[in-house]
C-alpha positions as CSV (number, residue, x, y, z in Angstrom):
1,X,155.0,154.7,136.9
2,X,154.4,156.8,140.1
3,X,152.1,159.3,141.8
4,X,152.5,163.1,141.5
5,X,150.6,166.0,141.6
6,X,149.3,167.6,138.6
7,X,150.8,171.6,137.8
8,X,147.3,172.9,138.2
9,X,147.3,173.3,141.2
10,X,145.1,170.1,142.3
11,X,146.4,168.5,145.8
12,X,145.4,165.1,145.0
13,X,148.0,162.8,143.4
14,X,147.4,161.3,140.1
15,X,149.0,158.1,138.4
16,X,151.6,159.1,135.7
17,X,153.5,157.1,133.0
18,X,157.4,158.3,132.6
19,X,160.4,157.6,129.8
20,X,163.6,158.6,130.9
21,X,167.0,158.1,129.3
22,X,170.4,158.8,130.3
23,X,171.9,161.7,128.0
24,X,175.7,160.7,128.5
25,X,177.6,163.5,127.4
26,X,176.7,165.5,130.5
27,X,175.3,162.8,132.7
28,X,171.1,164.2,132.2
29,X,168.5,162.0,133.2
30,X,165.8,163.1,130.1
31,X,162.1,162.1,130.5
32,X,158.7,163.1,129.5
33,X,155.2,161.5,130.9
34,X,151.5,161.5,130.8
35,X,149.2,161.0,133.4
36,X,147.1,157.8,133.0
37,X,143.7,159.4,133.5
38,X,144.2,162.0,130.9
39,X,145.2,158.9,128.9
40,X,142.3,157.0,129.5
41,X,139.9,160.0,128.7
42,X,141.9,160.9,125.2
43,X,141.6,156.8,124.5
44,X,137.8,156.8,125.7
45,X,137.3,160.0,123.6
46,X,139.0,158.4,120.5
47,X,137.1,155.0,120.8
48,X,133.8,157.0,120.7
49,X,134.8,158.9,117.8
50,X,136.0,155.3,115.7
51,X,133.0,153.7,116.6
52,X,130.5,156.9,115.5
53,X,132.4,156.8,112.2
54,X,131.3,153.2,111.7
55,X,128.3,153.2,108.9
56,X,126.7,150.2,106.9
57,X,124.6,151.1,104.6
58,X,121.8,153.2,104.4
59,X,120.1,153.4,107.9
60,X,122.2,151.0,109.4
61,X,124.0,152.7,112.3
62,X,126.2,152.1,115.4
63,X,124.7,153.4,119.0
64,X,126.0,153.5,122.3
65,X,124.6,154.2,125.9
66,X,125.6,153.9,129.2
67,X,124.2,151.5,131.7
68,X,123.1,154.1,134.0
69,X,120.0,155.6,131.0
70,X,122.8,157.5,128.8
71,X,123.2,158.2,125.2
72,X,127.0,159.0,124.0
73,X,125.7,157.5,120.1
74,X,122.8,158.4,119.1
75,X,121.5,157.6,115.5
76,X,125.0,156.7,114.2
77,X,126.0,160.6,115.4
78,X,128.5,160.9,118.6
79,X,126.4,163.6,121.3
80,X,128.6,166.3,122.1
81,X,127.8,166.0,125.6
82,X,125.8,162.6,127.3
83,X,122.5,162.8,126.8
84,X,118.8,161.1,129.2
85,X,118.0,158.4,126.9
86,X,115.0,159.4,124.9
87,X,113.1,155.4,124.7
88,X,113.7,154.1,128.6
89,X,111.6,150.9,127.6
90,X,114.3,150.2,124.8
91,X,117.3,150.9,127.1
92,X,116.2,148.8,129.7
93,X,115.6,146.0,127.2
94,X,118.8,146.7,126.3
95,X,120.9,146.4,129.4
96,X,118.4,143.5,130.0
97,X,120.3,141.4,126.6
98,X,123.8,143.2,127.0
99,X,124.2,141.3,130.2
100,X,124.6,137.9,128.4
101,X,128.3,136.6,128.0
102,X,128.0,137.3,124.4
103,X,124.9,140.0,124.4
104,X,122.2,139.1,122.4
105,X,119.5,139.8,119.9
106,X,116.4,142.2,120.1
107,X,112.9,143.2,117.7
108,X,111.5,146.6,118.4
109,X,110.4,149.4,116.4
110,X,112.6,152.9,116.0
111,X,112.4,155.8,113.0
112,X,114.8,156.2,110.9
113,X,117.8,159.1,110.5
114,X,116.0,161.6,109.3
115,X,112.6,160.1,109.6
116,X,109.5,160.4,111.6
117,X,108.3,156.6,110.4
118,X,108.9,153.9,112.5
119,X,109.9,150.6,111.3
120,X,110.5,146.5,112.4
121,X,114.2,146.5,114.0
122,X,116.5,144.0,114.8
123,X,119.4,145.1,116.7
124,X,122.8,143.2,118.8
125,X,124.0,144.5,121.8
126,X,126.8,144.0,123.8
127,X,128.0,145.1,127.3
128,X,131.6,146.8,127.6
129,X,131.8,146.5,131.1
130,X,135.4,148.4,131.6
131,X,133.2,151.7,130.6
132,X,130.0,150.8,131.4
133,X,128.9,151.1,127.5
134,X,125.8,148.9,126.0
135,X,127.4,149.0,122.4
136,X,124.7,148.0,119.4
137,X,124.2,147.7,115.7
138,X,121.0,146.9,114.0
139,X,118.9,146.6,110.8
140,X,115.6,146.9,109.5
141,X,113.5,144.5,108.4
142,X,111.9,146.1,105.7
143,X,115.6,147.0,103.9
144,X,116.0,143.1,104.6
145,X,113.2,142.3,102.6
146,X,114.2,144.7,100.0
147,X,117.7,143.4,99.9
148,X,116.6,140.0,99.3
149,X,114.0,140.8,96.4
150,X,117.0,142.9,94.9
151,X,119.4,140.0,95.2
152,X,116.5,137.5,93.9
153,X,115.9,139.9,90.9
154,X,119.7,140.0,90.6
155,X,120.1,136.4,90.1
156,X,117.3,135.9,88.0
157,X,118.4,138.9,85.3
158,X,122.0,137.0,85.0
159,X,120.5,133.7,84.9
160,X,118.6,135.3,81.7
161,X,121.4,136.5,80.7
162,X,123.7,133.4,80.9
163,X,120.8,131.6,79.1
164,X,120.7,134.0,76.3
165,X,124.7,133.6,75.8
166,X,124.3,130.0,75.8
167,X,121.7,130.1,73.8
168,X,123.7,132.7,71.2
169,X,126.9,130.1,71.4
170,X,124.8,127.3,70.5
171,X,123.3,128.7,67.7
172,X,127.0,130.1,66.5
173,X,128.0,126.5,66.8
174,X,125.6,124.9,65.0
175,X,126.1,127.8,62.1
176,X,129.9,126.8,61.9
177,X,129.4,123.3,62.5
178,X,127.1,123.5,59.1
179,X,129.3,125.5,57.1
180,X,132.6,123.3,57.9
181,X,130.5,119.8,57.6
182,X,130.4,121.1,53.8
183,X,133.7,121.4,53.2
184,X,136.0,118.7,55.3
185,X,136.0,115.3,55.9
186,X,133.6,112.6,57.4
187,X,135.9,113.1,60.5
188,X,135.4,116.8,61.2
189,X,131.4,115.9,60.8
190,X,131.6,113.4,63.9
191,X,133.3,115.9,66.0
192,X,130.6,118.3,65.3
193,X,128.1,116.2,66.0
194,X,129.7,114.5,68.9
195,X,130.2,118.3,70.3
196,X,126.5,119.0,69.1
197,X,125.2,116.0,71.3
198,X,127.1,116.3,74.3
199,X,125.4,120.4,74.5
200,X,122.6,119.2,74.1
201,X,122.6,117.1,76.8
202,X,124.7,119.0,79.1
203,X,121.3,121.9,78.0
204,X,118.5,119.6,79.1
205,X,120.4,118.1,82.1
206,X,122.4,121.4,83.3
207,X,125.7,119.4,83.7
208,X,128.5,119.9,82.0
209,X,129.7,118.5,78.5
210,X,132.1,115.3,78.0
211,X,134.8,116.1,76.2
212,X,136.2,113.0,76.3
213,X,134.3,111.8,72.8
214,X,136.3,114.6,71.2
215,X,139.5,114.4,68.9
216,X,140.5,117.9,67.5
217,X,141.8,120.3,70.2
218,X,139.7,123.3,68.6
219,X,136.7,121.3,69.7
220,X,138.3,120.5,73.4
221,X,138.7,124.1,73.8
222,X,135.6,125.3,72.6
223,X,133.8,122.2,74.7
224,X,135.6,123.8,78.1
225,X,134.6,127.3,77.3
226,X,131.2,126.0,77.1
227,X,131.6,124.2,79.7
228,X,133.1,126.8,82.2
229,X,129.8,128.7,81.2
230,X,128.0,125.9,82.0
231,X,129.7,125.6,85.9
232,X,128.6,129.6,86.5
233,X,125.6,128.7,85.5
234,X,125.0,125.9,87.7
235,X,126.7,127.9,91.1
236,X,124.7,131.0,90.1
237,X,121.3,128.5,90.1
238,X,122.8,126.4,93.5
239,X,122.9,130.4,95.3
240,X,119.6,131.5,94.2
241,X,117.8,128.6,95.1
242,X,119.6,128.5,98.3
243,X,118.3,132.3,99.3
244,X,114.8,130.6,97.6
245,X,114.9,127.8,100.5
246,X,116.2,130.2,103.0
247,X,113.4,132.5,102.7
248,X,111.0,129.8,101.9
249,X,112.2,128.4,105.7
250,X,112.3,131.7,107.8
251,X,109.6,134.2,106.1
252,X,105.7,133.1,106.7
253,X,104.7,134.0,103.3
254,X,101.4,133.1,101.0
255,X,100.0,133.8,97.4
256,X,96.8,133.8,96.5
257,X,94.9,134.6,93.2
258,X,92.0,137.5,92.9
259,X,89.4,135.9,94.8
260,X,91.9,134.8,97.8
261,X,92.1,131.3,97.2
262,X,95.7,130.0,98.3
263,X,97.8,129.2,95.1
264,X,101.4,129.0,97.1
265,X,102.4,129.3,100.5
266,X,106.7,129.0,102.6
267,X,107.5,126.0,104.6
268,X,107.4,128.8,107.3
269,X,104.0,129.4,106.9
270,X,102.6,125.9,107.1
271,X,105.3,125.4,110.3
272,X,103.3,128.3,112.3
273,X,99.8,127.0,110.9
274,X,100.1,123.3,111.1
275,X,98.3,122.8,108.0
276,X,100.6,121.3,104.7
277,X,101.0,122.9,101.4
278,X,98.7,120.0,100.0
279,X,96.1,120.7,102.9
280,X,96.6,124.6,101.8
281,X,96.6,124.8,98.3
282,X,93.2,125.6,96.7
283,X,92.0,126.9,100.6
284,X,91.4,130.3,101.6
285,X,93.0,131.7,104.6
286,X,89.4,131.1,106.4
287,X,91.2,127.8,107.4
288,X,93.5,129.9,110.3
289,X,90.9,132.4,110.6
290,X,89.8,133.1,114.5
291,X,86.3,132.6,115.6
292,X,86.8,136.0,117.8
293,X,87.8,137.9,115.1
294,X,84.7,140.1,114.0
295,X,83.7,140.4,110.2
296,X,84.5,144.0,110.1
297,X,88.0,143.5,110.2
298,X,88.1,141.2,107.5
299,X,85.6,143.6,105.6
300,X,88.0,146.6,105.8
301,X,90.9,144.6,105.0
302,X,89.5,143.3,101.4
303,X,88.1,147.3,101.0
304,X,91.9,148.4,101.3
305,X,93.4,145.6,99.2
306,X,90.2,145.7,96.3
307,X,91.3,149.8,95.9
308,X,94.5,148.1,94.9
309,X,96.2,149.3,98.6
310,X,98.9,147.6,100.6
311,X,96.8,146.1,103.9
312,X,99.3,146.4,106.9
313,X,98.0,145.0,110.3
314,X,98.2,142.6,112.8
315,X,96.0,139.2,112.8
316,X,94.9,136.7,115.5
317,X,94.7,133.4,113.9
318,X,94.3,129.7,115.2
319,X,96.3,126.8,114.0
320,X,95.3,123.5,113.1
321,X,96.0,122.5,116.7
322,X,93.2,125.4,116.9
323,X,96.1,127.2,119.1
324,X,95.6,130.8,119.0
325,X,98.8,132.8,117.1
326,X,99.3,136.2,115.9
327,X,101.0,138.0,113.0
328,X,102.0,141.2,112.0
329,X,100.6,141.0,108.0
330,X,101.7,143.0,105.1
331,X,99.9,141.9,102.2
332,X,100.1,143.6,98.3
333,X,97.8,143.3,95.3
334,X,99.5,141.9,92.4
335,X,98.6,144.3,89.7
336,X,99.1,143.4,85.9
337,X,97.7,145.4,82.9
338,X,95.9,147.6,85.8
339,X,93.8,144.9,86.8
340,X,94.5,142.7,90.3
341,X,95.7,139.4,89.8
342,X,96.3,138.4,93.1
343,X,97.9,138.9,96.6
344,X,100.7,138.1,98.2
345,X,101.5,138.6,101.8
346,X,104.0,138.7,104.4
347,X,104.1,137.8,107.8
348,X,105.9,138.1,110.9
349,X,105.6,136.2,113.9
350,X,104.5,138.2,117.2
351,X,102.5,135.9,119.0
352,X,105.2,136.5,122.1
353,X,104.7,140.1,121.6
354,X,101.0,139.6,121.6
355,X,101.3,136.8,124.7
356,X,103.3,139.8,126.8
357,X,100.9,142.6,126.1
358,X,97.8,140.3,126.8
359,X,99.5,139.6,130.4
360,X,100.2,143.0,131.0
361,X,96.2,143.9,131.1
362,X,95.1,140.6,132.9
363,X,94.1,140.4,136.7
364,X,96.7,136.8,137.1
365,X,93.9,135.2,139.6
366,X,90.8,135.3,137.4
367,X,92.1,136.2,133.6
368,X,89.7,138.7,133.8
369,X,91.2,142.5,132.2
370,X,92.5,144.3,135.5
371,X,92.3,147.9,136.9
372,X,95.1,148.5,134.3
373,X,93.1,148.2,131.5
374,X,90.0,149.4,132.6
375,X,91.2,152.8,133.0
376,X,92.2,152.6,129.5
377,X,89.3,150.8,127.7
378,X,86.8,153.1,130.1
379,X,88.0,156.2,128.3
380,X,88.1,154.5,124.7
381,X,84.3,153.0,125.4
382,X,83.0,156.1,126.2
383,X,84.1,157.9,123.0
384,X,82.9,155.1,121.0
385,X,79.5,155.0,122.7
386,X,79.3,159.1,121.8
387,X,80.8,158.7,118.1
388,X,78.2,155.9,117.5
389,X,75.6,157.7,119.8
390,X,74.6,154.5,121.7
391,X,74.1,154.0,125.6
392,X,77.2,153.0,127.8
393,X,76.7,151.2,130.9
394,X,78.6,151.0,134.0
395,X,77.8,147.8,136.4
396,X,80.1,147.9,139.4
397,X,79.7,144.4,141.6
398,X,81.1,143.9,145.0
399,X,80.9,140.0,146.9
400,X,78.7,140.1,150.0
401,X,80.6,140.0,153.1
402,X,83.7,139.0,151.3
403,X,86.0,139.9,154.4
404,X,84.1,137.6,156.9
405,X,84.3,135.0,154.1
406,X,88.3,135.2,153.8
407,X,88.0,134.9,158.0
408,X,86.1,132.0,157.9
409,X,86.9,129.7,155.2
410,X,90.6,131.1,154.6
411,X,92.7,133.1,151.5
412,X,92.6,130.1,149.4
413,X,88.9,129.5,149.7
414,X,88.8,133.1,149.3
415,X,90.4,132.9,145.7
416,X,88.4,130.4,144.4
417,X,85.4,132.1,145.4
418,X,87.0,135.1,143.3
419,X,87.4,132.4,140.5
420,X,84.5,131.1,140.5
421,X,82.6,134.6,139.9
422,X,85.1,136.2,137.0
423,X,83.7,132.8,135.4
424,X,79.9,133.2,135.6
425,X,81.2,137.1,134.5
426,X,82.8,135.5,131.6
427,X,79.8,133.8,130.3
428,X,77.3,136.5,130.6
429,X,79.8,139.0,128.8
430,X,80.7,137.1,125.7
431,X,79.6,139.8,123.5
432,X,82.4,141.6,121.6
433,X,80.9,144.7,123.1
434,X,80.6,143.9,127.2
435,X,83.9,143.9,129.0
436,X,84.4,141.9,132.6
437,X,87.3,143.6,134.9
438,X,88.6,142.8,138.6
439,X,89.4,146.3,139.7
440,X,90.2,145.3,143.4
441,X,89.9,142.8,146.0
442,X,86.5,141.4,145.5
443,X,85.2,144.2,143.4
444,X,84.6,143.4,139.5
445,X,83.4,146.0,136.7
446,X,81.2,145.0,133.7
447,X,81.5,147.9,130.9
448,X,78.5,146.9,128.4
449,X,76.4,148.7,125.5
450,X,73.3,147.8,125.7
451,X,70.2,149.5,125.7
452,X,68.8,151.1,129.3
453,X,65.4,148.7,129.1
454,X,67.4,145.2,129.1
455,X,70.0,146.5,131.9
456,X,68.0,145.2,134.4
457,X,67.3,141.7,133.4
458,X,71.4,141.5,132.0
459,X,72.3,143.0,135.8
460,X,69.9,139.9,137.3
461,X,71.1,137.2,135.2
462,X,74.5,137.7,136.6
463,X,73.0,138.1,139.8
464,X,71.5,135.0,139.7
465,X,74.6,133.3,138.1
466,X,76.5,134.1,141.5
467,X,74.1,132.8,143.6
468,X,73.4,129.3,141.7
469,X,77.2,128.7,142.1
470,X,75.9,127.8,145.8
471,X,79.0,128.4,147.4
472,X,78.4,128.3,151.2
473,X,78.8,131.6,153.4
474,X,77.7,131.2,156.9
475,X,79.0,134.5,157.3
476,X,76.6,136.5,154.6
477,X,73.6,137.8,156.2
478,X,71.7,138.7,152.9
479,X,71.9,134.5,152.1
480,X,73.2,131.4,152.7
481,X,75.1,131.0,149.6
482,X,78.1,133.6,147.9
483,X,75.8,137.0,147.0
484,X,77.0,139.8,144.9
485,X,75.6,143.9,145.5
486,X,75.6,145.6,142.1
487,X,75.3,149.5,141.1
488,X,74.2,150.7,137.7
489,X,74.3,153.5,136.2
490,X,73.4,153.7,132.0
491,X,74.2,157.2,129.7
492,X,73.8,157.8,126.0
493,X,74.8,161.8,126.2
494,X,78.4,160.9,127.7
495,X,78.8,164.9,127.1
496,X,77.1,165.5,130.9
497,X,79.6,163.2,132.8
498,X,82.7,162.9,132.9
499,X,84.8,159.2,133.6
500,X,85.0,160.1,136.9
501,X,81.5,161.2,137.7
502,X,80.7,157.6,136.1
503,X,82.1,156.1,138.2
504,X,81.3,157.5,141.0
505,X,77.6,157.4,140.4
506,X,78.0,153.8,139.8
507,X,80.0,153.5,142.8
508,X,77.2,155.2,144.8
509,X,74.6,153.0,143.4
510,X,76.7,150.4,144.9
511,X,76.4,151.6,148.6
512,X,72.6,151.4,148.1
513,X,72.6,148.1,147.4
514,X,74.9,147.1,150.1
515,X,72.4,149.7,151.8
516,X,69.5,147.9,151.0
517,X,70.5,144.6,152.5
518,X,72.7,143.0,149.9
519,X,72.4,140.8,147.2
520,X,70.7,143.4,145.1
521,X,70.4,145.9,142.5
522,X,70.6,149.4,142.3
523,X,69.6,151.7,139.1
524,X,68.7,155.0,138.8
């Protein structure tokens, strides 16, 4: 192994591997090498194409990127030159997993090859650091479930069929057994009916048949056929209720007849409720059913599933523990003779999912939605409010004197005071229509539909609510106590302004109050 330089011309030296052997006759030193980068490349190269070839299944695929946001495997198919990675969320989560000693495990949702439908994915990743490749395989969910309901349906048709052997032996036996009791001895008779008694037991109790009662060999032989049929029956029962308990164990799954009452529900489903089978059975699902949850979604739910229509969606529920979880449901009308007999659904658990998207549009001080979310649920409200042709208003609240408060009293003071105000908000916005937001420091937005008369005496009552938390400010010239400016503004026609002139005419309002003196209210 030494250094040279390549015959391209190329002044820097590259590593090279060399075989030489002596050629005797006329004392030659014969050798031939490759350099070690070419090497690595052709290796690199071939290792790409071995793992793109790799297929299981179906969708089921092998992918590869780079740590640095590149795809060399995309879809099962190697790129023909590196390409950005389209889903930067997904490859960070990846790199994110990969990382662990032995990678790890991820749930996310991706189309399928040749698809523009997205589905539930699992997928394992793994770093290989000495290229800098996140290697991964995955499944989806939904061909799991379809596997498993193939395999079930699998086991239950040769179970049938095993029966119907049996049961076509038996009756050959007991055919033979009445023709040759006829004709030969007393001794032959208690053979048969030795043979007879031991199936029958070995039938009721699904065990196998004692021989040892038996004297001819004919009878042995046709015992241990039986018998061997017997064992395959009794392994083939063994798997299926073990892929019975295993899904039973891992998939949330309930049954209910036509008018929703629960008839049969998994071990996993009473493990995320907290409730029993006994303390399930003969319920409906109103027992984990979320105070929050409004009776529309419930009413378009039993709309889709009456017109005989798979219901897919996700559901906040609460536990016996009245602990709040969610699940994505998919739940399908059993239809016989063309008339529904009941449902059945299936559930996955994404109360994590649910948890991380939850934090992601909360202000962490007051658990109030932050400026994140506003600017997002701003937009939505004002095309509800025009679709349903009701008025949208805008409340924008500011703390008196906030600044000389912080001086004063300190930060920490300062946060409870911020506390204490996103609770009164709370209370006075319980309505599944008003929404409470910290936008800034000590500046809070109330999005509410209600009509342009009662804004007022809504606007006061939080007003009101601020000052009775009599929180002392020696620094607030408007009162004693923690005050709050407000500026209203109420549309129905949200044609003539646009989110940003909204605003800003609340925000303007604003200024008058502080304007005005503080601690006040201004509408126009």
């Amino acid at each position: 192994m030494n250094s040279f330089v390549k015959p391209s011309g190329d002044s820097k030296e590259y590593t090279k591997l060399t075989y030489i052997k002596l050629f005797e006759p006329f004392d030659w030193h014969i050798g031939t090498g490759e350099y070690l980068d070419a090497l690595r490349e052709k290796n690199k190269s071939e290792f790409l194409d071995w793992i793109s070839s790799l297929k299981y299944e179906n969708s089921q695929y092998t992918f590869l990127n780079t740590t640095d946001g590149y795809s060399l495997i995309f879809e099962g198919k190697k790129l023909q030159h590196p390409e950005k990675h389209p889903f930067p969320n997904y490859l960070k989560k990846q790199v994110e997993i990969s990382k662990n000693q032995d990678g790890g495990f991820y749930e996310y949702k991706f189309k399928k090859p040749n698809s523009v439908e997205v589905f539930d994915k699992i997928s394992y990743v793994k770093e290989y650091d000495t290229y800098g490749w996140i290697i991964g395989s995955g499944v989806y969910l939904d061909e799991v479930k379809n596997d498993i309901q193939n395999k079930e349906l699998f086991f239950r048709e040769n179970i049938n069929r095993q029966l119907f052997l049996l049961i076509t032996i038996f009756i050959i036996i007991v055919m033979v057994a009445y023709i040759i009791s006829i004709k030969i001895s007393k001794y032959i008779n208690i053979n048969i009916e030795n043979i007879i008694s031991s199936f029958t037991k070995a039938s009721f109790e699904n065990s196998i048949m004692d021989t040892s009662r038996l004297t001819y060999s004919e009878f042995i032989g046709l015992a241990d056929s039986l018998n061997y049929t017997l064992t395959n029956n009794i392994l083939a029962e063994e798997k299926l209720q073990e892929y019975i308990k295993i899904v039973n164990q891992n998939v949330i799954t309930s049954t209910t007849n036509k008018d929703g009452v629960i008839i049969d529900v998994s071990e996993a489903f009473c493990e995320i409720s907290g409730y029993t089978k006994e303390e399930t059975i003969g319920k409906t699902h109103s027992i984990v059913r979320h105070p929050d949850v409004p009776i529309e979604f419930y009413k378009n739910m039993w709309d889709t599933l009456l017109a005989k229509k798979e219901w897919r969606g996700e559901i906040r529920n609460l536990n016996k523990s009245e602990k709040e979880y969610w699940v994505f449901a998919s739940i399908t009308p059993i239809i016989k003779h063309g008339e529904i007999e009941g449902f059945t659904a299936i559930r996955t658990n994404i109360t994590d999912k649910k948890h991380i998207e939850k934090l992601s549009i909360t202000d962490e001080l007051t658990t109030l939605y932050n400026r994140r979310y506003f600017n997002i649920k701003f937009e939505d409200e004002i095309k509800r409010a025009k679709r349903d042709k009701k008025t949208i208003c805008i409340i924008i609240l500011d703390i008196d004197y906030f600044k000389q408060y912080n001086d004063t009293y300190g930060h920490q003071k300062g946060d409870y005071v911020l506390f204490e105000v996103s609770k009164v908000l709370k209370v006075k916005t319980n309505r599944a229509s008003d929404f409470a937001f910290r936008v800034g420091g000590e500046e809070f937005v109330i999005i509410a539909s209600i009509e342009e008369d009662k804004i007022l005496q809504f606007v006061s009552s939080i007003k009101e609510g601020i000052e009775n938390l009599k929180i002392e400010h020696i620094g607030n010239k408007a009162s004693k106590y923690v005050t709050a400016s407000f500026g209203v503004v109420c549309i129905k026609d949200t044609n003539t302004l646009t989110f940003h002139e909204l605003y800003k005419k609340a925000d303007d309002n604003l200024y008058e109050a502080k304007k005005a003196g503080r601690n006040s209210i201004f509408f126009e």
